[in-house]
Every structure is written in structure tokens, then in C-alpha cells.
DSSP file (Angstrom, degrees, kcal/mol; ACC not computed):
  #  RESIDUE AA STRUCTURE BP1 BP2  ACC     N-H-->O    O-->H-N    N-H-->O    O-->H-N    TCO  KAPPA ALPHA  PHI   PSI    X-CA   Y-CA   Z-CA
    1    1 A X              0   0    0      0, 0.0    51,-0.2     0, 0.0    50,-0.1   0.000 360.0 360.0 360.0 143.8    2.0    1.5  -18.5
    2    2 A X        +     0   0    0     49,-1.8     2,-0.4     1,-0.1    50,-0.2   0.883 360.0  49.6-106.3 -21.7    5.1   -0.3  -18.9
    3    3 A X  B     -A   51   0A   0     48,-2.3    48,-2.3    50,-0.0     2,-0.3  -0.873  65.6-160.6-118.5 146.4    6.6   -1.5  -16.2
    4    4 A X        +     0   0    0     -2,-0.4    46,-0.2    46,-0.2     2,-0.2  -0.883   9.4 176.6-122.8 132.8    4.3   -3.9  -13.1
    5    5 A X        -     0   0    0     -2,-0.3    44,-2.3    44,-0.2     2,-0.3  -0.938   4.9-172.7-126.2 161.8    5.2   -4.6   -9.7
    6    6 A X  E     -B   48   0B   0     42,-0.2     2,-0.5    -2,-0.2    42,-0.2  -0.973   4.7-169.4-157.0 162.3    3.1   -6.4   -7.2
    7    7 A X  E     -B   47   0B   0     40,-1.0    40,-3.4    -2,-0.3     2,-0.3  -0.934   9.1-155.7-145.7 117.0    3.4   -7.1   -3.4
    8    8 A X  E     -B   46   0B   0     -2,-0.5     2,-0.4    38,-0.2    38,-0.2  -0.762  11.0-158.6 -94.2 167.3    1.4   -9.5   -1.2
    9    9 A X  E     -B   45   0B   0     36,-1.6    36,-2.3    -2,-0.3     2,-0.2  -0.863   1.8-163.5-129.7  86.6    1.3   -8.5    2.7
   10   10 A X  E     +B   44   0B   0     -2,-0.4     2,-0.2    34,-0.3    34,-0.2  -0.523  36.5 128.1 -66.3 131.8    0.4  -11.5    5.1
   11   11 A X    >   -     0   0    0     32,-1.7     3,-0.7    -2,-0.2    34,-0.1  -0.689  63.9-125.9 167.6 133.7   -0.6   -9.9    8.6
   12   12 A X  T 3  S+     0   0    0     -2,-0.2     4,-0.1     1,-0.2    -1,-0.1   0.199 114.4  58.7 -44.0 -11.3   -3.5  -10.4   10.8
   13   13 A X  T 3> S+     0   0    0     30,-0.1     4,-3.7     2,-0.1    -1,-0.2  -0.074  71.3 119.2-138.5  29.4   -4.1   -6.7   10.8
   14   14 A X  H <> S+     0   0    0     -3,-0.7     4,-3.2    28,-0.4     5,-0.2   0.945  80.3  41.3 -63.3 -43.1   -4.5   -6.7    6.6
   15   15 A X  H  > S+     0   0    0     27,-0.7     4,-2.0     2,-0.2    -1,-0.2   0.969 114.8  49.0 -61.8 -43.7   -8.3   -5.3    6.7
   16   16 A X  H  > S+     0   0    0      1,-0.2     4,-2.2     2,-0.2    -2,-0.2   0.963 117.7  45.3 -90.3 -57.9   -7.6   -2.6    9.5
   17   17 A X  H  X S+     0   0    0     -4,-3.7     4,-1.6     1,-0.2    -1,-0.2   0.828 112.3  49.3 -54.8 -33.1   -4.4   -1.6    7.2
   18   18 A X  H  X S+     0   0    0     -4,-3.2     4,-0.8     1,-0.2    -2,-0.2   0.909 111.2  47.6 -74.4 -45.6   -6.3   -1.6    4.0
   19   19 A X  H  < S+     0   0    0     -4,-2.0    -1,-0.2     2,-0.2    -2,-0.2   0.556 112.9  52.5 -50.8 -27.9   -9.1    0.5    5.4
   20   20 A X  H >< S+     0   0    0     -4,-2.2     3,-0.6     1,-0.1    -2,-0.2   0.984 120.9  33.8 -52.7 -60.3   -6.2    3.1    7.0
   21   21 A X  H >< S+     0   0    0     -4,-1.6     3,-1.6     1,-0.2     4,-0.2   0.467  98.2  76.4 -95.6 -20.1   -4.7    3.4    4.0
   22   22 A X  G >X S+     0   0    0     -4,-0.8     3,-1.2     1,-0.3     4,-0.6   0.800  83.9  69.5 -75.9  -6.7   -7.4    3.2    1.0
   23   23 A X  G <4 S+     0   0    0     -3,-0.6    -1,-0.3     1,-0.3     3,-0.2   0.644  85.0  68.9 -77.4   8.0   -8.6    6.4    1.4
   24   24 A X  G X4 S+     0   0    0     -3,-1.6     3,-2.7     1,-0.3    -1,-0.3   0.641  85.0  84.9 -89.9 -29.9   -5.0    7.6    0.0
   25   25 A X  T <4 S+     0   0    0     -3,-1.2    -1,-0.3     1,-0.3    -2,-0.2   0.699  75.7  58.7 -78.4 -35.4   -6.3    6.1   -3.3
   26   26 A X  T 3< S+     0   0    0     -4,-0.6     2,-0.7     1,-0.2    -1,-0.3   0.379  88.1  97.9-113.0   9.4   -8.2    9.0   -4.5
   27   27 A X  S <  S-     0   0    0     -3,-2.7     2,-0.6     1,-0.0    -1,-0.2  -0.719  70.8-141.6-130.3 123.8   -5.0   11.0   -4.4
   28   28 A X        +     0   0    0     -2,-0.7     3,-0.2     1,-0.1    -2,-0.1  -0.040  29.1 167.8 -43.4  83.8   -3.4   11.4   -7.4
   29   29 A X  S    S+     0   0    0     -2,-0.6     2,-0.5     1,-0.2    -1,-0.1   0.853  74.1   5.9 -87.1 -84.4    0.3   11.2   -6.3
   30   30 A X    >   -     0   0    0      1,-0.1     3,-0.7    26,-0.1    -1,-0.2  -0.823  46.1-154.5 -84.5 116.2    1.9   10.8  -10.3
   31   31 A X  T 3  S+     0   0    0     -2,-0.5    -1,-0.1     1,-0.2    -2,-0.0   0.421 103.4  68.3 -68.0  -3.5   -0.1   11.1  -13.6
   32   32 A X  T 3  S+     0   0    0     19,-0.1    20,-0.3    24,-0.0    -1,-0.2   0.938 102.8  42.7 -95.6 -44.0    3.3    8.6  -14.6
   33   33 A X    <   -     0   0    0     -3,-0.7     2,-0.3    18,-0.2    18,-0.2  -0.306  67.1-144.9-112.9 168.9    2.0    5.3  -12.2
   34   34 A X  E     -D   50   0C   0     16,-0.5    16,-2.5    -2,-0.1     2,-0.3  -0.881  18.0-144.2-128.2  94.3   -1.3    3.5  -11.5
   35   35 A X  E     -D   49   0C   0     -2,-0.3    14,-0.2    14,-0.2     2,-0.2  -0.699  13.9-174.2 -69.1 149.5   -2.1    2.0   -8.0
   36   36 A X        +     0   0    0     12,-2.2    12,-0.4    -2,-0.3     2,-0.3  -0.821   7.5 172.0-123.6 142.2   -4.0   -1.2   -7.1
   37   37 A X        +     0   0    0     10,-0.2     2,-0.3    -2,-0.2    10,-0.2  -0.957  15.6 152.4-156.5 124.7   -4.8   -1.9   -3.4
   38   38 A X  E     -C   46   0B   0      8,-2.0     8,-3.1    -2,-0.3     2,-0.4  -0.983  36.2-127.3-159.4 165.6   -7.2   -5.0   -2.7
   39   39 A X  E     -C   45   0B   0     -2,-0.3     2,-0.5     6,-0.2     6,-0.2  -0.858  15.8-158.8-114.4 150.8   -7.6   -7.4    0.1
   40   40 A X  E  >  -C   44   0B   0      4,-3.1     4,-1.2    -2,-0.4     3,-0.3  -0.985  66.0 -32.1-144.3 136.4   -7.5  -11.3   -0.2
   41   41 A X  T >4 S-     0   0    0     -2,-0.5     3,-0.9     1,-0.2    -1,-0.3   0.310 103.1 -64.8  39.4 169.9   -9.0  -13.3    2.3
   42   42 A X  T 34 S+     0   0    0      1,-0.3   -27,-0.7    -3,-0.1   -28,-0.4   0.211 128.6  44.8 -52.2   4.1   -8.6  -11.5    5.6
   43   43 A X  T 34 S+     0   0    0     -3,-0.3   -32,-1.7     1,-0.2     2,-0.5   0.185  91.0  85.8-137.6  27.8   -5.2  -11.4    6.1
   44   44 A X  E <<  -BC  10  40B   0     -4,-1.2    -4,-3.1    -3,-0.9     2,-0.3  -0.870  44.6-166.3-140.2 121.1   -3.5  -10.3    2.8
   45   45 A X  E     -BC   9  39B   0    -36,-2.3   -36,-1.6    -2,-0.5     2,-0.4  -0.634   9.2-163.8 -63.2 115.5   -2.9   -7.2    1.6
   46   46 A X  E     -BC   8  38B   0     -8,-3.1    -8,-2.0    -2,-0.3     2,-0.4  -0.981   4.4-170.0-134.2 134.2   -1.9   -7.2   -2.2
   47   47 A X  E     -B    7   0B   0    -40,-3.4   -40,-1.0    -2,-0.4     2,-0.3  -0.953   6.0-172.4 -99.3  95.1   -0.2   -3.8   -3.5
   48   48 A X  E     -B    6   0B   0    -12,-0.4   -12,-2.2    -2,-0.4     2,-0.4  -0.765   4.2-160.5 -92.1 169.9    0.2   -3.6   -7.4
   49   49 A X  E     -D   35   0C   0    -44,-2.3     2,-0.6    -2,-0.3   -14,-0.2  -0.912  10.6-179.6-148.2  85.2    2.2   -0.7   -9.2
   50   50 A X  E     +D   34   0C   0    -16,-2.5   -16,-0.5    -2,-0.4   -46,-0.2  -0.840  19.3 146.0-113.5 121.4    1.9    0.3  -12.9
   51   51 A X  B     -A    3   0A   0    -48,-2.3   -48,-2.3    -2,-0.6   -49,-1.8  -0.637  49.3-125.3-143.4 176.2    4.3    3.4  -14.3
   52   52 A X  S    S+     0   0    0    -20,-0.3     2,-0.3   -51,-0.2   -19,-0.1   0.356  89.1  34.2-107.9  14.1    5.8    4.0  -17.5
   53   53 A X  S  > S-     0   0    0    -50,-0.1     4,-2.9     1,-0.0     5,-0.2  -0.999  82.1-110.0-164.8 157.1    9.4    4.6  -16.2
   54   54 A X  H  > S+     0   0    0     -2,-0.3     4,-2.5     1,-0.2     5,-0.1   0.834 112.0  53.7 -68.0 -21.3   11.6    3.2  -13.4
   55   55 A X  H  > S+     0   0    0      2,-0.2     4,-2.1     3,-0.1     5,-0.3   0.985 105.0  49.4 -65.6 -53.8   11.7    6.3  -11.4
   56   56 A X  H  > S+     0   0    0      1,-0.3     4,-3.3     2,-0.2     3,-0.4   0.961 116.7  50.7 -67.2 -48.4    7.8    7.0  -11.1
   57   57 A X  H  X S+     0   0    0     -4,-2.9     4,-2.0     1,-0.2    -1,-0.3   0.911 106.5  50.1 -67.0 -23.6    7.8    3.4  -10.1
   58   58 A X  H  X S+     0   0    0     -4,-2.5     4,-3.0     1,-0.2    -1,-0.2   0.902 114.2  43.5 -46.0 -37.7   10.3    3.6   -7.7
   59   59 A X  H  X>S+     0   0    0     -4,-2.1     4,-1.9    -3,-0.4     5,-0.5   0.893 106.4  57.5 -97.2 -41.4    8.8    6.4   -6.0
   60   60 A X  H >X5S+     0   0    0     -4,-3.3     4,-1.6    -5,-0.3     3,-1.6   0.817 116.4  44.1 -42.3 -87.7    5.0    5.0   -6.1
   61   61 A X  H 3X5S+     0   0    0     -4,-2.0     4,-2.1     1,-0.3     5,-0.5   0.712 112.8  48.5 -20.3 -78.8    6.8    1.8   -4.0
   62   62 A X  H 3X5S+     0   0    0     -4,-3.0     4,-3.3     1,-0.2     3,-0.4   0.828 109.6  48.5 -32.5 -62.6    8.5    3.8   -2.0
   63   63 A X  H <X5S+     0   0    0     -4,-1.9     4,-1.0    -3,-1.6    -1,-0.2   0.945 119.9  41.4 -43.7 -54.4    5.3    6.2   -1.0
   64   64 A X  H  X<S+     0   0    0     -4,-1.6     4,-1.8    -5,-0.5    -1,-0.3   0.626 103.3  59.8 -90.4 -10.9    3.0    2.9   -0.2
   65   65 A X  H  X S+     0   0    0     -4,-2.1     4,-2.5    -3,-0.4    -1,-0.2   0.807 119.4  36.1 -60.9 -36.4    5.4    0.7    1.6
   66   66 A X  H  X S+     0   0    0     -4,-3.3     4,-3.7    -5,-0.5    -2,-0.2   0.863 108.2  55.7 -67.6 -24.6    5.4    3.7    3.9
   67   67 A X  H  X S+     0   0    0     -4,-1.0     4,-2.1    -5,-0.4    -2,-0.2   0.975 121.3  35.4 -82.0 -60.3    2.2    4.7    3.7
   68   68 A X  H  X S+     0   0    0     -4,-1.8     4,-0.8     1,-0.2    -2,-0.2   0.812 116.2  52.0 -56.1 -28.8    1.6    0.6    5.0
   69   69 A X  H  X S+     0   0    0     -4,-2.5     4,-2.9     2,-0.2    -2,-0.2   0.841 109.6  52.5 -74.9 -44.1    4.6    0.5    7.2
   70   70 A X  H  X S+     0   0    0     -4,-3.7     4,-2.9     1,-0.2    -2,-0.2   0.910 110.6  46.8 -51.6 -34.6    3.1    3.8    8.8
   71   71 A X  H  X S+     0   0    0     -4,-2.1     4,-1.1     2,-0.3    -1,-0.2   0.879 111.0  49.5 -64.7 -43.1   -0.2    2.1    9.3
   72   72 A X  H >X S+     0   0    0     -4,-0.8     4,-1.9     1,-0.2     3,-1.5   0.969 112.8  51.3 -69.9 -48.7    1.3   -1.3   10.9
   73   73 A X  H 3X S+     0   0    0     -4,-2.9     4,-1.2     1,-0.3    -2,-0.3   0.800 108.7  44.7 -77.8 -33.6    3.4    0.9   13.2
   74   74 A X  H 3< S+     0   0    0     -4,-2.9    -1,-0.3     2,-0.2     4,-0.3   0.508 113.0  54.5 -68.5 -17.6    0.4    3.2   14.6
   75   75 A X  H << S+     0   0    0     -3,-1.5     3,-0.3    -4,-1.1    -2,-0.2   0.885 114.1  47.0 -83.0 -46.2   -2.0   -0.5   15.0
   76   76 A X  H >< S+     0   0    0     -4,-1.9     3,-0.6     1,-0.2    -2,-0.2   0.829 114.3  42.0 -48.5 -41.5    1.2   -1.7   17.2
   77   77 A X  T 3X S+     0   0    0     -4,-1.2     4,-0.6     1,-0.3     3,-0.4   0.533 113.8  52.4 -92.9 -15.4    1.7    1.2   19.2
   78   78 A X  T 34 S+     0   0    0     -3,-0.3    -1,-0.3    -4,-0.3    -2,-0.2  -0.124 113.6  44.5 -96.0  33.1   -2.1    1.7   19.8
   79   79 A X  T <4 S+     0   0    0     -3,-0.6    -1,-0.3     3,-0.0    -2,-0.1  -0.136 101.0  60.3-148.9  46.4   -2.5   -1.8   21.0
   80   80 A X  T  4 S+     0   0    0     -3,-0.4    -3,-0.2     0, 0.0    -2,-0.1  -0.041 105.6  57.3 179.2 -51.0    0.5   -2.0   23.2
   81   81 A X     <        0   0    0     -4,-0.6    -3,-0.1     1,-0.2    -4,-0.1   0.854 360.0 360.0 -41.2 -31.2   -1.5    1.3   25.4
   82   82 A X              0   0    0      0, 0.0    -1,-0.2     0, 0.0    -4,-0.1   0.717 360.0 360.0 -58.0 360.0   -4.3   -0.7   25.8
């Protein structure tokens, strides 16, 4: 892969997002990128991204900043019912 990107996420709610969201792992969204998903320490989320072209990476980013942004926004809005 040629091209890297990689993305920490600071947030009290890094574990509860990393556990929404890893089970996404196991689906192959582009045979062009590679995603990496890991937690450090309990409250950071680190994303990395490796694709052979600028597009495929674009569009990996794109998918998992939503895919995390979705996550944040359904832990806000279920904790704000309570």
C-alpha cells in the first residue's frame, strides 16, 4: 500500500465507540485500502488507513469518520434519554 493516514480520537467514550464500530472490520469495504482500529489507554481511539491510490483512501476516511461520528452521535443521544 502506498499511501498511510492515521487519526487519534481523544473522548471518554473511546472503548464504547471502538466496540460499536469493530465489528465493521470484517467487512471488506475496498480490496484497494487496509484498515487499522486499536484502542490506547481508555480514552483514545487510533484509526489508521493504508490504500494504494488517493481515491480508495479518501473514501476509506470518509466511510470511518462516519462510521465513528455515527457512533458518538447515537452514545449522546442515548444518554441525554436517560
Amino acid at each position: 500500500m502506498k499511501l498511510f493516514a492515521e487519526f487519534t480520537f481523544e473522548t471518554e467514550t473511546a472503548e464504547t465507540i471502538y466496540r460499536a464500530v469493530l465489528p465493521e472490520l470484517n467487512d471488506n469495504f475496498s480490496e484497494r485500502s487496509a484498515i487499522g482500529l486499536s484502542l490506547e489507554d481508555a480514552n483514545k481511539l487510533v484509526l489508521s488507513v493504508k490504500a494504494e491510490d488517493p481515491v480508495s483512501l479518501r473514501s476509506a476516511l470518509n466511510t470511518w469518520f462516519r462510521l465513528i461520528q455515527i457512533a458518538q452521535e447515537v452514545l449522546e443521544a442515548t444518554s441525554e434519554t436517560k
